[in-house]
PAMI-893084 format. One record per residue: residue in one letter; x, y, z of N, C-alpha, C, CB in turn. Coordinates in steps of 0.1 Angstrom, whole numbers, plus 5000, padded with zeros to 4 digits. Each point is the difference from the previous one (the first is absolute). Glycine has a CB too. Layout:
% residues N
A_X_Y_Z_X_Y_Z_X_Y_Z_X_Y_Z
...
***
This chain:
% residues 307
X_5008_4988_5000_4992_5012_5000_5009_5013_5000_4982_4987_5012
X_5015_5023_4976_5010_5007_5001_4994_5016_5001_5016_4980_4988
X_4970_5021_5007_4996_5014_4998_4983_4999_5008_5017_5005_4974
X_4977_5007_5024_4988_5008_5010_4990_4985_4994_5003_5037_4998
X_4996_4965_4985_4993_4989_4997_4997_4987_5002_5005_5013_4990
X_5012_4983_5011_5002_4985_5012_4993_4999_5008_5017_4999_5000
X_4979_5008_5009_5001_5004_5013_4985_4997_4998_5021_5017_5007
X_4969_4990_4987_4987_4999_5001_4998_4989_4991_4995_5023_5005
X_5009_4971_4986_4997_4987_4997_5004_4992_5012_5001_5004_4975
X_5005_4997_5031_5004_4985_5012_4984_5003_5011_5039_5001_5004
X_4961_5014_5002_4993_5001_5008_4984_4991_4995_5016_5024_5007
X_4981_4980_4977_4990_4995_4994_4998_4984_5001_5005_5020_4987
X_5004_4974_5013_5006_4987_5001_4997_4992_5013_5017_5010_4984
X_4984_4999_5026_5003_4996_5016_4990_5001_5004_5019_5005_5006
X_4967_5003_4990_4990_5004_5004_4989_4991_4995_5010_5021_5001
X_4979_4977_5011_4996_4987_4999_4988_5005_5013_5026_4980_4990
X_4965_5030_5010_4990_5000_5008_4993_4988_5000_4999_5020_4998
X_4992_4976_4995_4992_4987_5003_5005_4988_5009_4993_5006_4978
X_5024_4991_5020_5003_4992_5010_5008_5011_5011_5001_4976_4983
X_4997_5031_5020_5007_5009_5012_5008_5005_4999_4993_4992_5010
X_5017_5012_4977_5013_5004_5000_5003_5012_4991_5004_4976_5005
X_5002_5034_5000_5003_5012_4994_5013_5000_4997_4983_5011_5009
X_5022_4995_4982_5015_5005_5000_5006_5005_5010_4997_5005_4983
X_4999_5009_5023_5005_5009_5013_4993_5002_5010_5009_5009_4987
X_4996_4993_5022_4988_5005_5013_5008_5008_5009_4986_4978_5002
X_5024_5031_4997_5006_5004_5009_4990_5013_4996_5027_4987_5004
X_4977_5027_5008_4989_5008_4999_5011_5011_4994_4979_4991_5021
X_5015_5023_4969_5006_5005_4992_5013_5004_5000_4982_5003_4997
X_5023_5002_5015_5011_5015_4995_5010_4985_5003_4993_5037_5011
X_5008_4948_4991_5011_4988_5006_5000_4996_4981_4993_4988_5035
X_4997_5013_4957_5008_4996_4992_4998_5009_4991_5000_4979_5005
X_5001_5030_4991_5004_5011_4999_5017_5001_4995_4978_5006_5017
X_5024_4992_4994_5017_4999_5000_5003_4993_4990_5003_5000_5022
X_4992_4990_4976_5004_4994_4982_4998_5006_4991_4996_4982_5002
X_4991_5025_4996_4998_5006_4986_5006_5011_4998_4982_4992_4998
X_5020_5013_5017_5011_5014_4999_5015_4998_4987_4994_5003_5032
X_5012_4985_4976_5008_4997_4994_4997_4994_4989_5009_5002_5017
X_4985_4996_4973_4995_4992_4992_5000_5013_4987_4985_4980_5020
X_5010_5031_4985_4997_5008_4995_5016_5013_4997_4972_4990_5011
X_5035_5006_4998_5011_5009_4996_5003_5010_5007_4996_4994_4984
X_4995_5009_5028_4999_5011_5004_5011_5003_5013_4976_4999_4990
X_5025_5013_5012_5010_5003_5014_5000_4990_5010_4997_5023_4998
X_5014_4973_5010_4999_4994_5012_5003_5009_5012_5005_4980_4988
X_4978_5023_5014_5000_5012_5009_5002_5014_4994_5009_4983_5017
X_5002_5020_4980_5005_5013_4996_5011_4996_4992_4993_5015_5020
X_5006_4995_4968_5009_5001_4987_5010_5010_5004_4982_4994_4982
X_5030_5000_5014_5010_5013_4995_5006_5007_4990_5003_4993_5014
X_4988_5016_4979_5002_5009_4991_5014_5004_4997_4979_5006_5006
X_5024_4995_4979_5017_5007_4992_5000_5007_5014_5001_5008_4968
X_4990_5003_5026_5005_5015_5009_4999_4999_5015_4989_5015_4983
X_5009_4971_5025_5002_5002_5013_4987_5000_5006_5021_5011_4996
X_4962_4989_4997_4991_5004_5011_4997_4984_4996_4989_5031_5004
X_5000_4970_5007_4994_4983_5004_4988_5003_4994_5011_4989_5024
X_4984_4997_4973_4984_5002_4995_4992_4986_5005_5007_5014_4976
X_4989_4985_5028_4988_4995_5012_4991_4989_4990_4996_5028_5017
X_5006_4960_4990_4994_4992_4988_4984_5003_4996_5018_4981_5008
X_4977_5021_5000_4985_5009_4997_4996_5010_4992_5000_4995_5017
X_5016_5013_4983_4997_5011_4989_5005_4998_4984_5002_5015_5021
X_4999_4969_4978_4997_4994_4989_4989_4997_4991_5013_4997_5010
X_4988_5003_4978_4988_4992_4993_5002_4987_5000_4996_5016_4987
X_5015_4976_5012_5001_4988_5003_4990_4995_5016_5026_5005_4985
X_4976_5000_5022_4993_4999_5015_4989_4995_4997_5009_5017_5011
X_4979_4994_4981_4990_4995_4995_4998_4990_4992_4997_5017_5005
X_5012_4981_4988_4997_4990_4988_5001_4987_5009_5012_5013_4978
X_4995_4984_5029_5000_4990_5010_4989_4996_5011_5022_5008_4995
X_4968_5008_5008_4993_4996_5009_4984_4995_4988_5014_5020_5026
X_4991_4989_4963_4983_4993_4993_5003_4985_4992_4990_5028_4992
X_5024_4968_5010_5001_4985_4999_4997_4996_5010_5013_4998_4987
X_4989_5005_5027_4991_4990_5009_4989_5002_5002_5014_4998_5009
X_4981_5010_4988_4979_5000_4995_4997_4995_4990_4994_5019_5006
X_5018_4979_4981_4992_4991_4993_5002_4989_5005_5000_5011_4983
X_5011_4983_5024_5000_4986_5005_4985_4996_5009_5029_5002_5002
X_4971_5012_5003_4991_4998_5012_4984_4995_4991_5015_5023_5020
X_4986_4986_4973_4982_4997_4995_5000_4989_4992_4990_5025_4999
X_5019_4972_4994_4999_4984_4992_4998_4988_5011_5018_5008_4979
X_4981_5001_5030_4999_4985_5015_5013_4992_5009_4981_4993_4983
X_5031_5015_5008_5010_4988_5003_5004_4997_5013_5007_5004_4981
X_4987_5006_5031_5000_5004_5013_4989_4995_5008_5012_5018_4993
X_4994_4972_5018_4986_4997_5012_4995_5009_5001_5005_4987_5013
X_4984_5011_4988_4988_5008_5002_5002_5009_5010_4986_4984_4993
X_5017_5009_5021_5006_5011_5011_5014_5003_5003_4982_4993_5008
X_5020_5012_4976_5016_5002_5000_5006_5014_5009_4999_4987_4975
X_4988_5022_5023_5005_5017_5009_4999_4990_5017_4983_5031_4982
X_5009_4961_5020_5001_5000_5018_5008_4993_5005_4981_5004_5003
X_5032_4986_4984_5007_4992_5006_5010_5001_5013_4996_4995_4978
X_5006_5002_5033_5011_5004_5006_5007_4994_4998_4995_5008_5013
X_5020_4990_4989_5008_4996_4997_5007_4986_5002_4996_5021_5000
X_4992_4972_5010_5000_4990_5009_4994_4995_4986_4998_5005_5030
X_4989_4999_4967_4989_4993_4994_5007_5000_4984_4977_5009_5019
X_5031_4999_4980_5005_5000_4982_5008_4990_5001_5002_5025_4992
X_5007_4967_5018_5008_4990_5002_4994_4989_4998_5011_5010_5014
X_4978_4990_4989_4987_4985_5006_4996_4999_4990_4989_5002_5021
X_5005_5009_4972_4995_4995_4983_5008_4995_4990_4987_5014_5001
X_5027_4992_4999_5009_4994_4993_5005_4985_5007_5006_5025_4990
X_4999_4972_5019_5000_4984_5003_4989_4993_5002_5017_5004_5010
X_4972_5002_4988_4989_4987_4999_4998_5000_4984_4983_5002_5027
X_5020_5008_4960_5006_4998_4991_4987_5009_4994_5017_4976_5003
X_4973_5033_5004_4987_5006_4994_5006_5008_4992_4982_5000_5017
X_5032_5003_4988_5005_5012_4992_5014_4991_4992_4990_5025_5019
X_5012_4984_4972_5013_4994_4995_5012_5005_4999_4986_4991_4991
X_5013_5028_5013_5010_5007_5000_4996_5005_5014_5005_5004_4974
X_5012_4998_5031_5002_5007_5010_5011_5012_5003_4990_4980_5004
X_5005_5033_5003_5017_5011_4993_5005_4999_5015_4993_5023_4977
X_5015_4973_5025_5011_5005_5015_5009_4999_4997_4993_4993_5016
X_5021_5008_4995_5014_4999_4995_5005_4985_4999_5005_5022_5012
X_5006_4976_4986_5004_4989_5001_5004_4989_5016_5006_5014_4975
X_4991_4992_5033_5000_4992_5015_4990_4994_4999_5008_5015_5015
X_4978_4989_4975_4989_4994_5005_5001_4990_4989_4985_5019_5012
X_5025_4979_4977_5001_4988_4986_5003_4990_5013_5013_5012_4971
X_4994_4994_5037_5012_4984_5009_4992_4998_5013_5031_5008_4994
X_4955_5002_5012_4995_4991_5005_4986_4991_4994_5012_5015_5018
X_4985_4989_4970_4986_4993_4994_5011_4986_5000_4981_5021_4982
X_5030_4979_5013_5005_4987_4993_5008_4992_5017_5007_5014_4966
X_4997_4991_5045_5003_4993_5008_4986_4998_5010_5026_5008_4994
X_4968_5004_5014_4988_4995_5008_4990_4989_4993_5002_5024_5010
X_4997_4985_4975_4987_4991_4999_5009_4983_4991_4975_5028_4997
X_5033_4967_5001_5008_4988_4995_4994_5002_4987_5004_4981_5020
X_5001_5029_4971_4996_5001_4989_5014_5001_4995_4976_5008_5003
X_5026_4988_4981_5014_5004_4991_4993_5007_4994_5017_4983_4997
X_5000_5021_4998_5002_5007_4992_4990_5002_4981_5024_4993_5021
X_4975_4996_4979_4992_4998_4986_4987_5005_5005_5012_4977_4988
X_4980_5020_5023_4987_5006_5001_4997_5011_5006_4996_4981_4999
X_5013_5029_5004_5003_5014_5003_5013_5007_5002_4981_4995_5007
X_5016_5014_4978_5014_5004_4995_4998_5018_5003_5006_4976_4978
X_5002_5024_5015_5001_5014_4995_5001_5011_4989_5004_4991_5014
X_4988_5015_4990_4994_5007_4980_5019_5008_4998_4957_5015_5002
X_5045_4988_4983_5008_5011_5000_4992_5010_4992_5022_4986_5001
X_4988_5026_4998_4989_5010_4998_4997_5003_4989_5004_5009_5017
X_4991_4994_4977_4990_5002_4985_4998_5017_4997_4985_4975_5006
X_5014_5028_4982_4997_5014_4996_4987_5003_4988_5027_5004_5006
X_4971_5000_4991_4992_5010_4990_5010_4992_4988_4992_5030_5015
X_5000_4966_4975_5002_4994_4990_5016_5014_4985_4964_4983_5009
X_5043_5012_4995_5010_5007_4995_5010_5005_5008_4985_5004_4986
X_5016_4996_5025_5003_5007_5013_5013_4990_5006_4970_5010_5005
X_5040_4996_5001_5002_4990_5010_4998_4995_5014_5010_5004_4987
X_4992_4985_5021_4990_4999_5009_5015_5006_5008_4975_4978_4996
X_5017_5032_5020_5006_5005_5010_4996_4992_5008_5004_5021_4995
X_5002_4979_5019_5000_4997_5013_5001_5010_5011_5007_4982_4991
X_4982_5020_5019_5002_5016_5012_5011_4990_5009_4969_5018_5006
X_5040_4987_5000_5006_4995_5015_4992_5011_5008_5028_4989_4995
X_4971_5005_5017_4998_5010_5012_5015_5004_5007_4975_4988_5006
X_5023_5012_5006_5010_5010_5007_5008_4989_5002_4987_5021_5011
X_5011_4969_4991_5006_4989_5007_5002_5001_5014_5010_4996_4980
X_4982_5012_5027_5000_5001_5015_4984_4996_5002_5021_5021_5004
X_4979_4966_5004_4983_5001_5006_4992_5007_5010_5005_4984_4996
X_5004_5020_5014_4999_5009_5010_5011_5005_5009_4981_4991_4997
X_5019_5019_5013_5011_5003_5009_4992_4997_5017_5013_5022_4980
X_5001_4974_5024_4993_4995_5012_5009_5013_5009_4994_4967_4996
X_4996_5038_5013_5010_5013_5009_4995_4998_5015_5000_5022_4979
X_5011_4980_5024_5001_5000_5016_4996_5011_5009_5017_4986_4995
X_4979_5018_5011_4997_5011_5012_5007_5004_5007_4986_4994_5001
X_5018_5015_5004_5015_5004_5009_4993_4996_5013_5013_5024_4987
X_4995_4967_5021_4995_4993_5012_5015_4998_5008_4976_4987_4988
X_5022_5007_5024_5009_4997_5007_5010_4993_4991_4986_5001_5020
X_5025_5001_4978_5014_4993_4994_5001_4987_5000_5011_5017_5007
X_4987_4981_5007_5001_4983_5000_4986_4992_4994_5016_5001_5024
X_4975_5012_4978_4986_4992_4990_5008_4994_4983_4975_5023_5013
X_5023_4993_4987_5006_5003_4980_5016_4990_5002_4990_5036_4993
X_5014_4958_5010_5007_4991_5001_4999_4983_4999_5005_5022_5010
X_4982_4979_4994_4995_4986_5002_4988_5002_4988_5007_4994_5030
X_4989_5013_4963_4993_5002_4989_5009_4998_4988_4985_5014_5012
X_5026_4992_4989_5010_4998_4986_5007_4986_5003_5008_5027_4996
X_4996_4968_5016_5003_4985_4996_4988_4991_4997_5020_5002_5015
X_4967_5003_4986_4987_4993_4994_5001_5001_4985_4983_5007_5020
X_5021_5003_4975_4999_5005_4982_5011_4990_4994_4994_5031_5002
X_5019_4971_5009_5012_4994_4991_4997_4983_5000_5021_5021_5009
X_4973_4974_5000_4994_4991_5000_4993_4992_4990_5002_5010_5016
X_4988_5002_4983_4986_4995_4987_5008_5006_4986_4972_5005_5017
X_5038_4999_4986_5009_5005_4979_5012_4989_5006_4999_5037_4988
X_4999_4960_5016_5011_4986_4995_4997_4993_4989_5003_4996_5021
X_5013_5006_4973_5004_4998_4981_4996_4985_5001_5026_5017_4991
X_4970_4980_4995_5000_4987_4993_5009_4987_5004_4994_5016_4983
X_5000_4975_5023_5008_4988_5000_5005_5000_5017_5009_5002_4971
X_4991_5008_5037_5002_4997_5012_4990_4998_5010_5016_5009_4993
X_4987_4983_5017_4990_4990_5007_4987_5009_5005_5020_4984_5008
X_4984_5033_4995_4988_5006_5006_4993_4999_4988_5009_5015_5017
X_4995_4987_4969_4990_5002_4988_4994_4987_4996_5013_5020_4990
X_4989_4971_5013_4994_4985_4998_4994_4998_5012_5017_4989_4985
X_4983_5017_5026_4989_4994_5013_4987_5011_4996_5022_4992_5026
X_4981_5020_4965_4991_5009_4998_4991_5000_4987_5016_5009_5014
X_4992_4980_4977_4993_4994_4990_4994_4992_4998_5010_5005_4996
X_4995_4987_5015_5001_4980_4997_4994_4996_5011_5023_4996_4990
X_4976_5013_5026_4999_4994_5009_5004_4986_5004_4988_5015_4998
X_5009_4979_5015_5005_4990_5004_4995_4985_4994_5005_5016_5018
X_5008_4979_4977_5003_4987_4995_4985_4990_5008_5034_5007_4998
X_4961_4983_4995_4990_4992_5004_4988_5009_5006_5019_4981_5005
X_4983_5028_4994_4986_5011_5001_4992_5009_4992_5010_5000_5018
X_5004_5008_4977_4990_5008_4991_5013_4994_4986_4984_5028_5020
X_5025_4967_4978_5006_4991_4987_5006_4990_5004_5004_5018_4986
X_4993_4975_5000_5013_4985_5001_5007_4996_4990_4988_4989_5013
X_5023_5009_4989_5010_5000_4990_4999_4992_4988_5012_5005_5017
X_4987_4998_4970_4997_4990_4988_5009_5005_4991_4976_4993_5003
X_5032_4996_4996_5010_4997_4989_5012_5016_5007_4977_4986_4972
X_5025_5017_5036_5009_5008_5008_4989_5013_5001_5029_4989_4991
X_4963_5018_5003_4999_5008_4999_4979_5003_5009_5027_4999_4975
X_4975_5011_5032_4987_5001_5010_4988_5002_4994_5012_5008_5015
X_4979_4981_4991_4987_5004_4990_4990_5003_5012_5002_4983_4975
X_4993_5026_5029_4986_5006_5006_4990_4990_5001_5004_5021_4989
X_4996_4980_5024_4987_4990_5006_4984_5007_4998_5018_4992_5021
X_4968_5006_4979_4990_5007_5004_5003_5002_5008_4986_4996_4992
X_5022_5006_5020_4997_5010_5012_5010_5007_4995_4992_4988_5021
X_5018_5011_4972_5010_5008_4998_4998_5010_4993_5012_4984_5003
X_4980_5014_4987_4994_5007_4993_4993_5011_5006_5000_4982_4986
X_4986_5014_5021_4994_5013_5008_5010_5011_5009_4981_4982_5003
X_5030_5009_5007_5009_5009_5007_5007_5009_4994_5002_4985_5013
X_5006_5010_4975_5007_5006_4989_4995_5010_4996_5006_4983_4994
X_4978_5021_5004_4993_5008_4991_4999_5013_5011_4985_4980_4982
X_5020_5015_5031_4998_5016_5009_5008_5011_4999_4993_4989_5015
X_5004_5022_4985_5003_5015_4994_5012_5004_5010_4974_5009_4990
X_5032_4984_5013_5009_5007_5012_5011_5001_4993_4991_4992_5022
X_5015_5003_4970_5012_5000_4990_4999_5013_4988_5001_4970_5003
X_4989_5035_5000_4995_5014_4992_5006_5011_5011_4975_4992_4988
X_5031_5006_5018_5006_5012_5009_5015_4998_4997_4981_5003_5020
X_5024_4986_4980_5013_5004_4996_5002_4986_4988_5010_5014_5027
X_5000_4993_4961_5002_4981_4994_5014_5006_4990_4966_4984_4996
X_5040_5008_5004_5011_4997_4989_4997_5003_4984_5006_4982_5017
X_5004_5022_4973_4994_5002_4989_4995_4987_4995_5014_5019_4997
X_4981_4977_4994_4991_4990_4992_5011_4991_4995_4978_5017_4992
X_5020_4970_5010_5010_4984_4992_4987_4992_4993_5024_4994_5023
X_4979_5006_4964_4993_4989_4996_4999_4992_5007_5003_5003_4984
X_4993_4987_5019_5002_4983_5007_4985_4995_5006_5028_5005_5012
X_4970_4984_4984_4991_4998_5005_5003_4984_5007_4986_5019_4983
X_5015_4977_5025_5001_4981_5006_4989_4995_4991_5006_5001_5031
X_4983_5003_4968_4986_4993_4996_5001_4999_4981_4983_5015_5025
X_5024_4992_4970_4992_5004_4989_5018_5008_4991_4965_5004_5014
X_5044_4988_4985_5009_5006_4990_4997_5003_4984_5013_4989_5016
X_4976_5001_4981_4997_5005_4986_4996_5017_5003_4988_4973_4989
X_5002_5028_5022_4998_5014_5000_5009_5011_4999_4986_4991_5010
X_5028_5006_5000_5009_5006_4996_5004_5004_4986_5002_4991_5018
X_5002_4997_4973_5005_5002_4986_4987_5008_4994_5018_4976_4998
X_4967_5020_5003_4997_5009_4993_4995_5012_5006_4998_4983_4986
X_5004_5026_5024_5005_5011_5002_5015_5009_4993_4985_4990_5020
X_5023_5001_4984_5012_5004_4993_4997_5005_4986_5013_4984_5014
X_4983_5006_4979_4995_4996_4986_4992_5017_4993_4995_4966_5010
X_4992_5036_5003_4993_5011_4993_5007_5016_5004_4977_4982_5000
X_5032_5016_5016_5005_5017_4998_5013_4998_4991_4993_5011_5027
X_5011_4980_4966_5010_4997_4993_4994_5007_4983_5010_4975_5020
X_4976_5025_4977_4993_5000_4990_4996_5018_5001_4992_4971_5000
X_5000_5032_5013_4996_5012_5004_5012_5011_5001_4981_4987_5012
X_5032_5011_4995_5006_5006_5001_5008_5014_4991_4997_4978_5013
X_5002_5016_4973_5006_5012_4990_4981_5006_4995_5032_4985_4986
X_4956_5016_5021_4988_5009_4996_5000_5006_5011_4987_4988_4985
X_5023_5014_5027_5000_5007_5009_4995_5016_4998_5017_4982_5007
X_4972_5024_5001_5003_5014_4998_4997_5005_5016_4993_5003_4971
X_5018_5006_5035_5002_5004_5013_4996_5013_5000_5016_4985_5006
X_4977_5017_5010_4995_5013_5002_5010_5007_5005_4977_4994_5003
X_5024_5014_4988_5013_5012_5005_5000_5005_5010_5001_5007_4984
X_4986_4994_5027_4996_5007_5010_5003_4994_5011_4984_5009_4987
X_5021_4978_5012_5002_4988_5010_5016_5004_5011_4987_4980_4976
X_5010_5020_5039_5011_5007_5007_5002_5014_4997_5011_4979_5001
X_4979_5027_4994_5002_5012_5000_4988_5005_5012_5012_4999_4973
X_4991_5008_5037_4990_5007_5013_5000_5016_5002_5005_4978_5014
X_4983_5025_4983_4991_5013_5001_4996_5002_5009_4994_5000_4985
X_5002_5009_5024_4986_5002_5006_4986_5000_4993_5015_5013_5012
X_4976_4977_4992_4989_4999_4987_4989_5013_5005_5002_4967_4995
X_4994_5036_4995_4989_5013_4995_4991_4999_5013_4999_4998_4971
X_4992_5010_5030_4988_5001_5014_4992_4992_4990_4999_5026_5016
X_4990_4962_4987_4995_4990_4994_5000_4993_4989_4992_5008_5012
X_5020_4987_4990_5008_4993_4991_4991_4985_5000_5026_5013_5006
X_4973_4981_5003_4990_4991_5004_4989_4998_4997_5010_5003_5012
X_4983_5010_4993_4986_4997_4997_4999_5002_4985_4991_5008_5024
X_5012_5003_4968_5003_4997_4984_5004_4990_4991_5004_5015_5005
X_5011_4976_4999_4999_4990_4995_4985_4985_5003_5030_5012_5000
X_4970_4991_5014_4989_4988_5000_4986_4999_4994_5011_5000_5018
X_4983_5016_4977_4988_5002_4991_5006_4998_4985_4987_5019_5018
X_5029_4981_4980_5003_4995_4985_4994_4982_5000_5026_5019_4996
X_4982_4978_5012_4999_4983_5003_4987_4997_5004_5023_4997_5009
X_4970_5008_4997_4979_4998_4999_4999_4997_4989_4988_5017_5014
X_5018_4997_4978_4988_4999_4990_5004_4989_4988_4993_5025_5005
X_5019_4967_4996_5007_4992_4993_4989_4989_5001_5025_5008_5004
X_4971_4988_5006_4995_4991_5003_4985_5002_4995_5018_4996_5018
X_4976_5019_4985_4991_4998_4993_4995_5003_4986_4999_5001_5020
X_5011_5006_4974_5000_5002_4988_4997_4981_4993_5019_5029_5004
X_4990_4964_4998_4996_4990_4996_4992_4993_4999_5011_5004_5003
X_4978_4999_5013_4987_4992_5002_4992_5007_4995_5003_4989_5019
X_5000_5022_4969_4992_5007_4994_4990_5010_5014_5001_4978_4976
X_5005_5027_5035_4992_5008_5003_5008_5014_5000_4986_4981_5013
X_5025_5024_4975_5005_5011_5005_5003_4998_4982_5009_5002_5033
X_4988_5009_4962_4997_5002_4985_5019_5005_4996_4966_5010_5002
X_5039_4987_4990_5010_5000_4991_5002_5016_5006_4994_4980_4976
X_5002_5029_5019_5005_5013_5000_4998_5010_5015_4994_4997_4973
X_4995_4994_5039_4998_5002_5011_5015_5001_5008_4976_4990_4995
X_5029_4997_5001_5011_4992_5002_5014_5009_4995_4984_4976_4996
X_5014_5026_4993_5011_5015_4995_5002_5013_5008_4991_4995_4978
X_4996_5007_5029_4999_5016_5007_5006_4996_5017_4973_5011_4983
X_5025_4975_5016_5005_4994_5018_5018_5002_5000_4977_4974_5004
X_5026_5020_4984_5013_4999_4998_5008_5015_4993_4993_4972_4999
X_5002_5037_4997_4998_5021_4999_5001_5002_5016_4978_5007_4976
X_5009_4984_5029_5005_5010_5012_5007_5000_5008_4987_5002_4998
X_5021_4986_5002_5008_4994_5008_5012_5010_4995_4988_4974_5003
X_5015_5025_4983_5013_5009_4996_4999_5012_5006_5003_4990_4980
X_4985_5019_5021_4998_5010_5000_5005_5005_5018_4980_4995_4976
X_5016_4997_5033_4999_4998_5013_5013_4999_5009_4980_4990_4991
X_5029_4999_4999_5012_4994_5010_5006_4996_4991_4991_4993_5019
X_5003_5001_4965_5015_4994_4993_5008_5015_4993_4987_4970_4990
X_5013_5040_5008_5006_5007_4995_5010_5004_5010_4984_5005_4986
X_5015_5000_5022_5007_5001_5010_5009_4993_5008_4984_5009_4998
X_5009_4975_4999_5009_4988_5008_5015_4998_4989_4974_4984_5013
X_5017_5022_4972_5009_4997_4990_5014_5008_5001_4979_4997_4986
X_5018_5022_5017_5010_5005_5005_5005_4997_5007_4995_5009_4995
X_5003_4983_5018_5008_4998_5011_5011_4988_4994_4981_5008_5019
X_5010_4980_4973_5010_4988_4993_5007_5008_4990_4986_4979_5003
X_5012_5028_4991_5010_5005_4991_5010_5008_5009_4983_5000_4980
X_5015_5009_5028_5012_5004_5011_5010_4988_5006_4983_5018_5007
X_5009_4974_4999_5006_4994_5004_5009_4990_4990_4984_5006_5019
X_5013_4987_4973_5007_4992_4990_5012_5011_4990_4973_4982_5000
X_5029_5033_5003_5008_5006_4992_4996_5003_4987_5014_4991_5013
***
């Protein structure tokens, strides 16, 4: 599959109301992110010859991308309750199989294929596709998930918090990062063919968020599932030269007075523009006003700051 057209012939293909099965079900502005990139458009913010940035919204590409997901939307190729999916529930339709496409990062390729004992052949990963003539791009994000910050407290507190962090970023391959992966041997894995495979209990314990406050950069590897490995390798090995990076990335501003509440009435209406309750050009004046409000201004400040 290599272009927009691909793309809606497969959806066409996967779709299957009468026996319960749609192409997509995630809810708008999550897959979105594909057609963004599908379409060619900024990741996040462009950097212009002359040095100014341009805001992927204050594209025409932008739109061209959001009235392909309304047309996806009204040919049906979307569960029915695709605006109210949460994110729990967009997971559940795709592994009980109602759906057949799913958009997340790639953590979630290696837990569909390790939690739920699935390979590699029955859930892969798309590469990215463009507009018929076009070449296909890829957005990276920041490559930061979050920052974890400490509070100025007694010393010996903030002392016994940072040997908690250095703890939970313990690098690849050493025993704190395998009791934090792997947990304990005959409980939550057991060793097959040398390498650790995840118990059901291991699995549930594994899946708790506490390793979201501190972790090591990212190692392929999986004990359960090395094909997965090779074909991860395989597709950022494929993705890697359609890279396009947001210039704006490590770069810090003071953000505009309702920076927030502006972008989040852009991202509403993403969602509803799609479910057809927010008209094409309604949708133009949300994203006007937004420039009008905080992106001009935030623009000056990124252009100061970036030189």
């Amino acid at each position: 599959m290599k272009t927009t057209d691909d793309f809606r012939d497969l959806c066409a293909e996967l779709t299957a109301p009468q026996s319960g099965r749609w192409a997509m079900g995630p809810f708008g502005p999550t897959m979105m992110l594909l057609f963004w990139a599908a379409f060619g458009m900024p990741n996040n913010w462009r950097l212009e010859s002359d040095g100014t940035l341009t805001k992927d919204w204050e594209t025409d590409k932008y739109f061209a991308a959001v009235e392909y997901h309304l047309e996806l939307s009204k040919q049906g190729y979307f569960h029915p309750d695709f605006t109210g999916f949460s994110v729990t529930q967009a997971k559940q339709a795709f592994s009980s199989g109602t759906t057949a496409l799913y958009m997340d990062g790639l953590a979630a390729w290696r837990g569909f294929v390790e939690q739920e004992r699935r390979t590699v052949d029955e859930i892969g990963a798309m590469l990215p596709f463009a507009q018929p003539g076009a070449d296909p791009v890829f957005h990276v994000s920041s490559g930061i998930f979050g920052i974890t910050a400490l509070r100025q407290d007694d010393p010996a507190v903030v002392q016994d918090r940072l040997r908690l962090l250095d703890f939970l970023a313990a690098p690849f391959g050493t025993e704190e990062w395998f009791l934090l992966n792997y947990g304990v041997e005959g409980v939550d894995h057991e060793m097959t063919n040398g390498l650790p495979v995840l118990t059901d209990k291991g699995i549930e314990e594994i899946r708790t968020m506490f390793k979201f406050i501190g972790a090591p950069p990212g190692v392929m590897f999986s004990g359960q599932s090395p094909e997965w490995v090779e074909a991860q390798h395989a597709w950022a090995a494929a993705v890697i030269p359609a890279i396009i990076p947001d210039p704006t990335v490590g770069v810090y501003i003071e953000p505009v007075e309702d920076t927030t509440g502006a972008l989040q009435a852009v991202y509403d209406a993403v969602a509803d523009v799609t479910a057809e309750r927010v008209s094409i050009g309604d949708f133009r004046k949300i994203t006007e006003n937004w420039t009008e409000k905080v992106g001009n201004e935030t623009r000056e400040r990124l252009q100061e700051a970036t030189g």
